[in-house]
N, C-alpha and C positions, 0 to 999 in steps of 0.2 A: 219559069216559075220562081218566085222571091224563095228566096233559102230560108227556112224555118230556122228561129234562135230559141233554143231553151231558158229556160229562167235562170242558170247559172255562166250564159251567155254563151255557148259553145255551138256551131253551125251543124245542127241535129242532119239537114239534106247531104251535107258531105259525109258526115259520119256513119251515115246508115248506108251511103250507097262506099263504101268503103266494108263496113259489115256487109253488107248483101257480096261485095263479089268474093271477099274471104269465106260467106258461106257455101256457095253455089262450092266453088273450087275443091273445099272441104268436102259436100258432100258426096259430091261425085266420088274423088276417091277412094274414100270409106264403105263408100257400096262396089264398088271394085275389090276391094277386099274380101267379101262376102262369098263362102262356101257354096255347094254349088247345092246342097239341101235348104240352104236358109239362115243358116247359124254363122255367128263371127265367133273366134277365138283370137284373143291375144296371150303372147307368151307371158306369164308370170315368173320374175324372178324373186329369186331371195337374198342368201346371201352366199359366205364359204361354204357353210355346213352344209347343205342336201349334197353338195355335187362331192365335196370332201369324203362323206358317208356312201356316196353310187360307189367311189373306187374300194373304200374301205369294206363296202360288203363286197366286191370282186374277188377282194381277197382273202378275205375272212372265206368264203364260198371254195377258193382257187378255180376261179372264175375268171381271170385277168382277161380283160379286152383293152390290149396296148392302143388302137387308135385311137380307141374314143377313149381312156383315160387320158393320150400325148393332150388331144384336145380341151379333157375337164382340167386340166394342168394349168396348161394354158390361162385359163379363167382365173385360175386360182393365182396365179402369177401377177396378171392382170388389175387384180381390184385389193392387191397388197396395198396396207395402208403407210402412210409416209411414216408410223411411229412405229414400225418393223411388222409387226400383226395384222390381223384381220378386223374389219367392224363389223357391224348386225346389219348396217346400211351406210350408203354412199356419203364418204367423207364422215362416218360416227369416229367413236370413239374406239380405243383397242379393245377388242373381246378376248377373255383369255380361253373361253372353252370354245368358240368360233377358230384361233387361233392354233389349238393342239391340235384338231382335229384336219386341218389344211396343212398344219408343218407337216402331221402323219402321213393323209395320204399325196405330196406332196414326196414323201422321204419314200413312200413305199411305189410309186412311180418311177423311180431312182434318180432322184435329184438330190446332189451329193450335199450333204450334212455342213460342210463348210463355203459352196458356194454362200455369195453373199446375199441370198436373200434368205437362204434360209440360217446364217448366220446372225443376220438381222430380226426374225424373227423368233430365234431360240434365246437371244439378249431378251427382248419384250418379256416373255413367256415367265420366265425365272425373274425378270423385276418383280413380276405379278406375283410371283410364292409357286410358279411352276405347276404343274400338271394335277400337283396331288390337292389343287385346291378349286380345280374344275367343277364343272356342276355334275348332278346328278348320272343325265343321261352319260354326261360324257366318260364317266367315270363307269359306266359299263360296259359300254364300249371298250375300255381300256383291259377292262376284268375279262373280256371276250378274247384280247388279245394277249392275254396271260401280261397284261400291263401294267395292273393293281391288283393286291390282293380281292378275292370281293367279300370281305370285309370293309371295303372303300365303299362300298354300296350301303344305301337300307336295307331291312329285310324287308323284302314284301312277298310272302310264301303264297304257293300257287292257290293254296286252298281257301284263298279268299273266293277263289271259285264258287266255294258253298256257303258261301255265309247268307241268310237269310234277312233280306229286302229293309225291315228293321232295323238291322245292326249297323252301329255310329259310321261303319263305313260298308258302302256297297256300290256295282257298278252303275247303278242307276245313278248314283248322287255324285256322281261326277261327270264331265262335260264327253260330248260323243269321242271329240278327239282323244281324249284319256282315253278314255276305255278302249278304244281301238287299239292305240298304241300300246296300254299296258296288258291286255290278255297274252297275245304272243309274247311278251315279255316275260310274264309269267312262268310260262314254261321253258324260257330260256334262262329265268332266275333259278328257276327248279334244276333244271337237268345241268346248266352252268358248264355249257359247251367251250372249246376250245378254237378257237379263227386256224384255219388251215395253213395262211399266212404262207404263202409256197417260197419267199424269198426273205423270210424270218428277218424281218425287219424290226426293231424296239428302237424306241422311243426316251430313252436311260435318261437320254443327257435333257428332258424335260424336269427333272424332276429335282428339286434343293436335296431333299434328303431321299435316299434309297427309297424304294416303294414299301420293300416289307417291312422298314424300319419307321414309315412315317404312325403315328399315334394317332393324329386327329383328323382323319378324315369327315365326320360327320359333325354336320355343325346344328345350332336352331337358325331354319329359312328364315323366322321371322324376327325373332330375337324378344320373343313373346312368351308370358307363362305357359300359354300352352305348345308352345315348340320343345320346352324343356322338359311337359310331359311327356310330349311324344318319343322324342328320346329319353326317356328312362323306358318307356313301353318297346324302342326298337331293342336297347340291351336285354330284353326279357324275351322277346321273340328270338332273337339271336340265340338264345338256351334251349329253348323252346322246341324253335321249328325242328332241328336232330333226333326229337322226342315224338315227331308226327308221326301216326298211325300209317304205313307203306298204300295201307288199302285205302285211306282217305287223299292222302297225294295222287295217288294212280285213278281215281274219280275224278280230281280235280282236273289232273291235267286233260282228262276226257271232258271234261264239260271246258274248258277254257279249246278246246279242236271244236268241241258242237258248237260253240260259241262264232269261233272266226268262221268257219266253212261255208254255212251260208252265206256270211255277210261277204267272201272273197270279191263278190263284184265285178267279174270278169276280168275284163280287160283293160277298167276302170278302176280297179282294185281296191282292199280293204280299206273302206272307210274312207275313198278318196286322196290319200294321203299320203306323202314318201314314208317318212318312219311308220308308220303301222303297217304298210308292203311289204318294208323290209324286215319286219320284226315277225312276220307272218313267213317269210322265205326262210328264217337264220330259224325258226322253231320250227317247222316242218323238216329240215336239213338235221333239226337235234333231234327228234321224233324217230329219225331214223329213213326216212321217205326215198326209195329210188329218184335218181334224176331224172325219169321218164314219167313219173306221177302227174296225172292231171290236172291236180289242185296245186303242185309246185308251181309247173309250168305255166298254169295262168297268173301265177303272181308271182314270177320272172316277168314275165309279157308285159304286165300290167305298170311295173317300174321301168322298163325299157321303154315306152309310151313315155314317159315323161321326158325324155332328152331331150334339148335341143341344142341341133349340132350343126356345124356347117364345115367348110373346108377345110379351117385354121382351130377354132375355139367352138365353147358351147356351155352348158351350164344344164344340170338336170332339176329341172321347175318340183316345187312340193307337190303343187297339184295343177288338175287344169281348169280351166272358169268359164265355158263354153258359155251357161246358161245366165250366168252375171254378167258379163261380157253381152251377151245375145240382148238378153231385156234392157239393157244400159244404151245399148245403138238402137236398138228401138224408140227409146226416148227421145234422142238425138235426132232419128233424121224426121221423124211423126212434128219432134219439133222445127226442124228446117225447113220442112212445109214442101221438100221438091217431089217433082214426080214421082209417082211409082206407076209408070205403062206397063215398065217391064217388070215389076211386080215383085219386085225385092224386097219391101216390107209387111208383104201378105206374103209370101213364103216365110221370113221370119214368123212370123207371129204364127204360123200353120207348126211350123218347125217347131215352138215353144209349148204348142198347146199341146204337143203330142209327146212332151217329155212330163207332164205332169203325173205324179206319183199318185193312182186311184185307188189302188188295190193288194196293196202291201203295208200291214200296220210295222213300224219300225220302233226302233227302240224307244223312244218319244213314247208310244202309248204306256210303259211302266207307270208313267205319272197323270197318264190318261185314258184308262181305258173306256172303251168304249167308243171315241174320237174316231171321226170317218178320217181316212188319210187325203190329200188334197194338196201338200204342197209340191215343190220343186224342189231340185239338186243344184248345189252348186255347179258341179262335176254333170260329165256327158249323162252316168247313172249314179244313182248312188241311193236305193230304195228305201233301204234303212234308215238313212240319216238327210231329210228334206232339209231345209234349210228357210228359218223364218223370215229372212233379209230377201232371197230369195225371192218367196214367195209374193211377197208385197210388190219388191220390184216389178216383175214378171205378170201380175192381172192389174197391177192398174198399166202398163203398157198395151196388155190385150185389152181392156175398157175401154182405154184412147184409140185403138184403132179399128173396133168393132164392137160396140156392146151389145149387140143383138147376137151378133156371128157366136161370140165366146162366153155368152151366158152362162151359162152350163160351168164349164173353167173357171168363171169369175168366184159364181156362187161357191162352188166346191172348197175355192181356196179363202173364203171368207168366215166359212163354217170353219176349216181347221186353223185360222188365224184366233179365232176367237176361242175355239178353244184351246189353244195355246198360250193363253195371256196366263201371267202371273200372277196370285192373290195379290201383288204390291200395285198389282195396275199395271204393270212393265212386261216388256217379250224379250226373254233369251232369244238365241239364234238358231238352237237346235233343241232344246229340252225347257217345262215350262218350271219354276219353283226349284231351280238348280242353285242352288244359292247356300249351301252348308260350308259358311265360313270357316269353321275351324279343321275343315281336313286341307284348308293352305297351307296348315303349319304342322303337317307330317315331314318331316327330312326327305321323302321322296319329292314333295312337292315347289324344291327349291326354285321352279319356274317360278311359281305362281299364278299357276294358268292350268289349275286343275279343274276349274268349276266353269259355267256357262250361268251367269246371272242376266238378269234384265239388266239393259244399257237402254242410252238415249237415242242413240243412232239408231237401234232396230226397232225401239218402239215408237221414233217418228214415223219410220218405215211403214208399219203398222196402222197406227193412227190415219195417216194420208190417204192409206189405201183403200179404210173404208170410210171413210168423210168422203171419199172422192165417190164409191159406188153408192151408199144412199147412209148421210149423216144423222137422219133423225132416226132411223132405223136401229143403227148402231151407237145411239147418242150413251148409253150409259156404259160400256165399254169402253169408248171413247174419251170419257171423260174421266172414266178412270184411272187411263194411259197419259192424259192431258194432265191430271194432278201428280203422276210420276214422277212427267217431265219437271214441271215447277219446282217438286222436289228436288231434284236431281240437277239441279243449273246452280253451278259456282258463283261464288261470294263476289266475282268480278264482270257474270252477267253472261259466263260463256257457257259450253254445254261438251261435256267431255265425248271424245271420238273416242271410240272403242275399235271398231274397224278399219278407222281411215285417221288419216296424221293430223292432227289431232281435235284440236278445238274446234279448229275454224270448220272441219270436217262436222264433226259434233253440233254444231250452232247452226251450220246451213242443214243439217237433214233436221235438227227440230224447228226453225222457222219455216220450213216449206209446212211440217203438219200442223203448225200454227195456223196458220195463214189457209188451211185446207179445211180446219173443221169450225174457221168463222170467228177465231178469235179476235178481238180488238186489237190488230196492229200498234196502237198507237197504247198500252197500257203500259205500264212502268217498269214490269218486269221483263216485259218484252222488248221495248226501247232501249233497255240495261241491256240486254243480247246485241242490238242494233249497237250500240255505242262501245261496245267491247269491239264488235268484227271489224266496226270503221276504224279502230286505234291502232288497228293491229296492220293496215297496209303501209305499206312500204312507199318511199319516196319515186322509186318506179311504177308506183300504180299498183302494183303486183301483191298480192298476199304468198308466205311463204310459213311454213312453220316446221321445223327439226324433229323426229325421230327423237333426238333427246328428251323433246319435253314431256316423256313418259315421266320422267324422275323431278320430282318435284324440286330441287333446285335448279332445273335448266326450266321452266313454265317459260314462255315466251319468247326462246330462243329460234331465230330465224336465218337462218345462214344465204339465202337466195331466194327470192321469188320465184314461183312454178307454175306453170297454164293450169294444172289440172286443181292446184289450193285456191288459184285466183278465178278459177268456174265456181267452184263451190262458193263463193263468198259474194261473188257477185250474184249468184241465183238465190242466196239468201236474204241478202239484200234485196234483189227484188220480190219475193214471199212476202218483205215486211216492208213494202211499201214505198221504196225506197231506190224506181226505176228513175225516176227526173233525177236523183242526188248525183254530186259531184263526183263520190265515193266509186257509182258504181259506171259515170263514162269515163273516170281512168282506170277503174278497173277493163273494161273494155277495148278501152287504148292500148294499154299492155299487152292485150291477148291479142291485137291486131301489131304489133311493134315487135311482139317477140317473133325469132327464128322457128322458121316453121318450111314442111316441108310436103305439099299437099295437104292430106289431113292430120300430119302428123307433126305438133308441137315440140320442141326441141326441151328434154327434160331428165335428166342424171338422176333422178333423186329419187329415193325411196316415199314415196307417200300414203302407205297405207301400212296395217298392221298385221299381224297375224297373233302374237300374245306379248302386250307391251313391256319394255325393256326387254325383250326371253329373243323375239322372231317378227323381223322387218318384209313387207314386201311391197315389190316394185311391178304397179300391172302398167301392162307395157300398152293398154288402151284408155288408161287415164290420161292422157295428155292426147287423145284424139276424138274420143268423142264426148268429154265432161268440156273442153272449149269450144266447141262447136253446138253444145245444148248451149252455152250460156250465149254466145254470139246470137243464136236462133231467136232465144228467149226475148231477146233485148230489144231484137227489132220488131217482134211478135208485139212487144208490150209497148215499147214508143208509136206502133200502127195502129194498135189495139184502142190505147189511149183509154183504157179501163183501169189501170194502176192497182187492179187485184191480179194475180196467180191461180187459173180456173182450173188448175190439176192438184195431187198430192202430193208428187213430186215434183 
């Protein structure tokens, strides 16, 4: 048969039977992978700090487990950066509170003070202005370990416990993961416990000036008039809180215990999350709880679940991503189009419908009640806190492989999709109307990742999934999500990633729900998106973009192209129309050219985010099944020869 030439002259019959045999190869692997319920999980990493903080609460606890710390050691050794410190992500820049927190437990492993890494890395530390100019969190930590006074802290008194729903600030008006993390905190800032610390280890020689001698530990996060009120408001609390009623503290801390207890989560633990585990074990332990107690013990368990460890090294993951991971290879192989005899993606999808959350209203309802519950977890469970990115994911995957089978599921999670939109038109990820700007600029809030707002990414997510189940249906929703987005697209045509690194991320999940609820591909504002993603590849084909470019002077910093940024960009590209282009068969080339190994693309790099500039993460299935949808995709759509995108994703 004559070899098919495309319009920009490239031999389409070679290129696709070149795709076809990298997908078959792929796919099989990847279902090899496959659990023996149905579910895939890949390891999630971060960065220093979770695994820093496993040994640090070992010790704080005198808890030590010398193997598996020899091991997190190890790690921590391992991904030292060449400028003596720690980054947030692979080849970033020096972190100084990433950085204390690895020299610690790094020193409290016993690695001596003057070997030369850690010599190297107490040089960095003290360039920085030293320990006593770390952030927030890290600075409690320090106070835990008799390391800072804690006056180095905010005051944040327990008895925000009672504060009534109202009041400028409450736990509902901040993002699920705050709240998690800050309740047990709470009563660790109350009762202001002491680290056990069995082999009295400090940390001195971090600091420029003596601890109890430094003056300005508390700064304004934002450097905003209202940071400056806020501290004048912590110096008044600071008099203050000594003056609280004993019987209103001893309420508080009993509602901040009713508070976590349910939500412990099993074996999945509070809130899904390393710091809120551990901040839920270090307040139970100040509570006063025997080591045999129930609810300790399952939230030991539940952070021990997180390791991942092998012979030599290991590293303990924030969380785990079963059910994002699960619905994301579902896409994949539904899109690869191979067999299922053996029925590996009807057990997925059995496997997904039967973790959906039916019957437990979570915290979400504060801002909704009445709202039937309906979504998914990130995490294996996590009832409380579903997850709207999630959710989206997960039934248009079950609509692509069954829409009669998973009705039921679909509808469920369409109804709490919707009522989770935002008055702006936009979906948060976990709570709807979370958006109370100025509690960013409290002094605790020095992350800057206290809140859960509408983003672009989740409300493409959104958008897609019900254009995809019935568009006219949901036409004024949708359109209201649709005018978000418009809002929400930068001056240079791109679309900010919230979740994932960064733009190109952001741009490809809003031109898929472009392209999904019928908009005019070819309209101007749209083509501005198109013409941004094209500029942005690289001379290998390859789309890449840096972890840095959270901070507005590194925008468009690229240090290497990666399989899993150059899926996304290619599957965007093809959303808008844009499968014959040049752009997107080198992008393809690339993902067929790069080092790969079965299904699994060869990728160092951090590409996603957890709270930008604050916490980087690295899922260790982006680079196996995001190239293997876009390879899928490509040749779906050169067979297809329909040059639209008939899904939301």
């Amino acid at each position: 048969m004559d070899a098919l030439v495309s319009e920009n002259g490239s031999d389409d019959s070679a290129l696709l039977s070149q795709v076809e045999a990298t997908i078959a190869e792929a796919r099989d692997d990847l279902k090899s992978m496959q659990a023996e319920d149905g579910h895939w999980v890949f390891d999630l990493e971060a960065d220093a700090t979770i695994p820093a903080e496993f040994i640090l609460l070992n010790h704080y606890l005198d808890e030590i487990d010398d193997e598996t710390e020899s091991k997190l050691s190890s790690y921590l050794r391992a991904i030292q950066g060449d400028h003596g410190g720690w980054p947030l992500f692979y080849e970033g820049d020096f972190n100084l509170s990433a950085s204390i927190k690895a020299y610690f437990a790094l020193k409290l492993v016993g690695d001596d003070p003057d070997a030369e890494h850690m010599v190297r890395a107490r040089k960095a530390i003290l360039a920085a202005g030293g320990a006593a100019h770390s952030n927030v969190f890290t600075r409690i930590t320090l106070a835990l370990f008799g390391a800072v006074p804690w006056r180095a802290v905010p005051v944040m008194p327990v008895e925000i416990m009672l504060l009534p729903a109202w009041f400028p600030f409450h736990l509902s008006k901040i993002s699920y993961w705050s709240r998690t993390v800050l309740v047990p905190l709470l009563i660790l800032m109350a009762l202001k416990p002491r680290a056990q610390n069995p082999r009295g280890i400090s940390i001195k020689e971090l600091f420029v000036r003596a601890p109890d001698e430094e003056e300005r530990y508390l700064v304004n996060p934002t450097g905003s008039a209202w940071g400056e009120i806020f501290l004048g408001i912590d110096k008044v609390l600071r008099k203050v809180e000594p003056m609280l009623p004993r019987s209103a503290r001893d309420r508080a801390i009993k509602a901040a215990v009713n508070f976590v207890k349910p939500r412990l989560n099993g074996k999945d633990g509070l809130g899904g999350i390393f710091p809120a585990m551990a901040n839920a074990v270090m307040a139970f332990e100040a509570l006063g709880y025997p080591k045999d107690d129930p609810d300790l013990l399952v939230a030991k368990s539940a952070i021990r679940n997180l390791l991942h460890i092998d012979d030599k090294t290991g590293f303990c993951q924030p969380c785990l991503s079963p059910i994002w991971d699960t619905g994301l290879v579902v896409h994949s192989l539904v899109e690869a189009n191979g067999s299922d005899e053996t029925g590996e993606l009807n057990r997925a999808a059995e496997w997904l419908a039967g973790k959906q959350i039916l019957d437990v209203e979570g915290d979400w309802v504060e801002r909704r009640p009445g709202l039937r519950p309906g979504g998914w977890p990130f995490e294996y469970a996590n009832d409380y806190y579903p997850d709207v990115d999630d959710t989206a994911v997960v039934a248009i995957a079950l609509d692509r492989m069954d829409r009669e089978k998973f009705r039921v599921n679909v509808k469920r999670a369409a109804e709490w999709i919707l009522g989770m939109q935002s008055k702006n038109g936009g979906w948060g990820s976990f709570d709807a109307d979370n958006n109370y700007d100025y509690l960013n600029h409290i002094p605790f809030a020095d992350h800057g990742a206290l809140l859960d707002p509408p983003t672009s990414d989740v409300t493409a997510r959104c958008i897609g999934m019900l254009a995809q189940f019935d568009s006219d249906a949901y036409a004024e929703p949708v359109q209201r999500g649709v005018d978000f987005l418009k809002a929400e697209q930068e001056s240079d045509g791109s679309w900010f990633g919230r979740w994932g690194t960064n733009y190109v991320y952001g741009t490809w999940s809003v031109l898929c729900a472009l392209n999904a609820v019928g908009e005019d591909m070819q309209a101007p504002y749209i083509r501005k998106g198109v013409d941004w993603l094209k500029a942005q590849q690289g001379d290998d084909g390859g789309w890449g973009e840096d972890g840095a470019t959270y901070w507005e002077d590194a925008e468009g910093v690229n240090k290497a192209s990666t399989a899993s940024q150059t899926a996304w960009a290619v599957l965007g590209l093809m959303a808008a129309e844009e499968t014959e282009s040049k752009s997107v068969e080198r992008g393809i080339k690339f993902l067929l050219e790069s080092p790969r190994s079965g299904s699994t693309w060869e990728e160092p790099w951090h590409t996603a985010v957890g709270f930008p500039k604050v916490f980087y993460l690295k899922y260790h299935g982006y680079n196996v099944y995001f190239p293997l949808w876009a390879l899928s995709r490509y040749r779906n759509m050169k067979k297809g020869n329909t040059g639209k995108v008939p899904f939301g994703l």
